[in-house]
Residue frames as qw, qx, qy, qz and C-alpha x, y, z in Angstrom:
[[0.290, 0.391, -0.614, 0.622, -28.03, 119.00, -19.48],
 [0.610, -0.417, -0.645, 0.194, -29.03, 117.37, -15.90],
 [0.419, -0.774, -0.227, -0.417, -29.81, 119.63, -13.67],
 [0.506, 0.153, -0.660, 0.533, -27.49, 119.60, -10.39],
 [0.516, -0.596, -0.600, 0.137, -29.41, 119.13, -6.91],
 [0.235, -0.854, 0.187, -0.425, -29.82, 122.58, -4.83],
 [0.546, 0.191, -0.638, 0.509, -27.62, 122.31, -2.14],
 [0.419, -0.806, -0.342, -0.239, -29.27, 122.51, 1.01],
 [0.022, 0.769, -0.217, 0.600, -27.68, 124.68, 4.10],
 [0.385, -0.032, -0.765, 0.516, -26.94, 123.46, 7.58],
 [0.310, -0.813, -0.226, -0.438, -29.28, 125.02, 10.26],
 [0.019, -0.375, 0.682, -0.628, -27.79, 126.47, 13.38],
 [0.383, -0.422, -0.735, 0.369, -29.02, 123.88, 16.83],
 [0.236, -0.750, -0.331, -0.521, -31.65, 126.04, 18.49],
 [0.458, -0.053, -0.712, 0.530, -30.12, 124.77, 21.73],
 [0.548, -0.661, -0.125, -0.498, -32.86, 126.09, 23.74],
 [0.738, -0.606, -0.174, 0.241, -31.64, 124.37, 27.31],
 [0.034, 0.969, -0.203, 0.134, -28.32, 126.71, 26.24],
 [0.356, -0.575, 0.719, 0.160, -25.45, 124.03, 26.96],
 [0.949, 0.192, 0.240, -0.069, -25.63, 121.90, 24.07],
 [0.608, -0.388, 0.504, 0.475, -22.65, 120.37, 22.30],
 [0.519, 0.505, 0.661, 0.195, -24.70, 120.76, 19.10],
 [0.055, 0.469, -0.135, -0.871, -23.84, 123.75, 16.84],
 [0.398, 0.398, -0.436, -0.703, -25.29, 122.36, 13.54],
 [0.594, 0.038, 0.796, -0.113, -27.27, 120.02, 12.14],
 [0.404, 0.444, -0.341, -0.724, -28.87, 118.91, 8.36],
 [0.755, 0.180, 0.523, -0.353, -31.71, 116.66, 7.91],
 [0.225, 0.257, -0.711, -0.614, -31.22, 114.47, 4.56],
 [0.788, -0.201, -0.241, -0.530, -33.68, 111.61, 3.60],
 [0.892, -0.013, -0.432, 0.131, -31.40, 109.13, 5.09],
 [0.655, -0.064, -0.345, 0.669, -29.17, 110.38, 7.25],
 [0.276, -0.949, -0.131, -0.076, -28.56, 113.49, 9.76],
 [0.446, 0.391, -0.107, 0.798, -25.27, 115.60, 9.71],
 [0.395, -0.859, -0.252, 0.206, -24.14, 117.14, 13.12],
 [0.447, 0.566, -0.270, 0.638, -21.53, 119.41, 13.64],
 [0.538, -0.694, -0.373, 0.302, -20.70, 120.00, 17.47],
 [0.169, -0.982, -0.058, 0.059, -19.42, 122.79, 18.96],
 [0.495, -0.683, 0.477, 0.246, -15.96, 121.57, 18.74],
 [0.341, 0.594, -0.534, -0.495, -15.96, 121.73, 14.92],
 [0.166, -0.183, 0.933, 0.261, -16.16, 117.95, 14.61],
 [0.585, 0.176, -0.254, -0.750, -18.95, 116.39, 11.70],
 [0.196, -0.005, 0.980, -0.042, -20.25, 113.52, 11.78],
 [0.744, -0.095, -0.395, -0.530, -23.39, 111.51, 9.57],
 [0.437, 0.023, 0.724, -0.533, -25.47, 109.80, 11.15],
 [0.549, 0.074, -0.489, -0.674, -27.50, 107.59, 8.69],
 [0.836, -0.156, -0.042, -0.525, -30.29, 105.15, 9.08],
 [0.864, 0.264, -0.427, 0.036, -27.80, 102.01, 8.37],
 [0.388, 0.436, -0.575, 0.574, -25.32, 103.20, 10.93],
 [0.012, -0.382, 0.341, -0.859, -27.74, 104.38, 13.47],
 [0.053, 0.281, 0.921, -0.263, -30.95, 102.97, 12.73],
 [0.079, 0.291, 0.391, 0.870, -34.08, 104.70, 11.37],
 [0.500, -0.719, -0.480, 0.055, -35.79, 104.83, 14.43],
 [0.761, -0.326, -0.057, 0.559, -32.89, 106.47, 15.65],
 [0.251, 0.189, 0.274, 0.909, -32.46, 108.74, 12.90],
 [0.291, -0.754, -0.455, -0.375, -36.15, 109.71, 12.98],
 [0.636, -0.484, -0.325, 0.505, -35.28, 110.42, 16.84],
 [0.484, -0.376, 0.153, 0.775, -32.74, 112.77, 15.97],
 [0.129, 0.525, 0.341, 0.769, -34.57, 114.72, 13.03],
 [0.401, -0.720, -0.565, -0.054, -37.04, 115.19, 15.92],
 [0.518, -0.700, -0.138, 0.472, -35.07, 116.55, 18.73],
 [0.377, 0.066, 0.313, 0.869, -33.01, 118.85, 15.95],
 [0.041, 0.499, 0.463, 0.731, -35.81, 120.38, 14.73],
 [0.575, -0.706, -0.413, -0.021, -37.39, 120.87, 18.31],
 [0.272, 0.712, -0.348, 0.546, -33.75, 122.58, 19.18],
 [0.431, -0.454, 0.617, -0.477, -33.29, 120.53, 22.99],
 [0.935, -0.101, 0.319, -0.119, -32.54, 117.01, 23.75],
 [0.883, 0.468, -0.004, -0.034, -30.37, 116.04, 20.90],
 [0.161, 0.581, -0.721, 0.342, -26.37, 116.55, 22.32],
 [0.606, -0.289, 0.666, -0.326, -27.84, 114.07, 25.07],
 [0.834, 0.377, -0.029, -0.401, -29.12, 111.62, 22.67],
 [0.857, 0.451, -0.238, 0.082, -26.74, 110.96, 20.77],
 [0.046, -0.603, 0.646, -0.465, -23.73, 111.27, 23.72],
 [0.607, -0.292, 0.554, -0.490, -26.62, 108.55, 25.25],
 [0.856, 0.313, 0.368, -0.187, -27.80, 106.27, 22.71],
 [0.885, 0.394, 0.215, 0.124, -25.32, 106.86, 19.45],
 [0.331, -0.813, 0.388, 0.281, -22.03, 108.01, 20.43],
 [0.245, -0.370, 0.764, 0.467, -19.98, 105.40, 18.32],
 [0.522, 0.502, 0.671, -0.160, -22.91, 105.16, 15.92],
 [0.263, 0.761, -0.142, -0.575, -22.15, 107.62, 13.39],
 [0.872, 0.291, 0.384, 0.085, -21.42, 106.15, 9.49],
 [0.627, 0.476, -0.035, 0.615, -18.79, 108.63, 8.89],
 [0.310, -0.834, -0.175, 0.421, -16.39, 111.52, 10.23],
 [0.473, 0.783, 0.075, 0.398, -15.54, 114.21, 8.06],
 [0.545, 0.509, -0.337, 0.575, -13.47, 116.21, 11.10]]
């Protein structure tokens, strides 16, 4: 019997600067999963976004500041799905 991938958690946005839009986020190999503050989800994946782009955005996630601007600047209608 196959084994069934762990399921990894969301992390809460560090939001250090304290007004981000970001509440959640979850790094995959391909893609990045936000959740803003206003409950909508959205992926973000290399194909949709770019993997410069994505890289970008693991960055500024994991750093917890920069990353509601970002993507509001650079990849607003970029996302490769909404979930809600």
């Amino acid at each position: 019997m196959a084994k069934k991938p762990l399921k990894v958690p969301a992390e809460k946005y560090q939001n250090l600067s304290g007004k981000s839009t970001v509440a959640t986020y979850k790094i995959e190999k391909d893609s990045v999963t936000i959740v803003f503050t206003s409950h909508a989800k959205y992926i973000y994946s290399n194909q949709s976004a770019g993997p410069l782009n994505i890289k970008k955005m693991k960055d500024l996630a994991i750093a917890g500041k920069g990353l509601g601007t970002f993507i509001e600047a650079n990849l607003k209608e970029s996302f490769a799905r909404k979930i809600r």
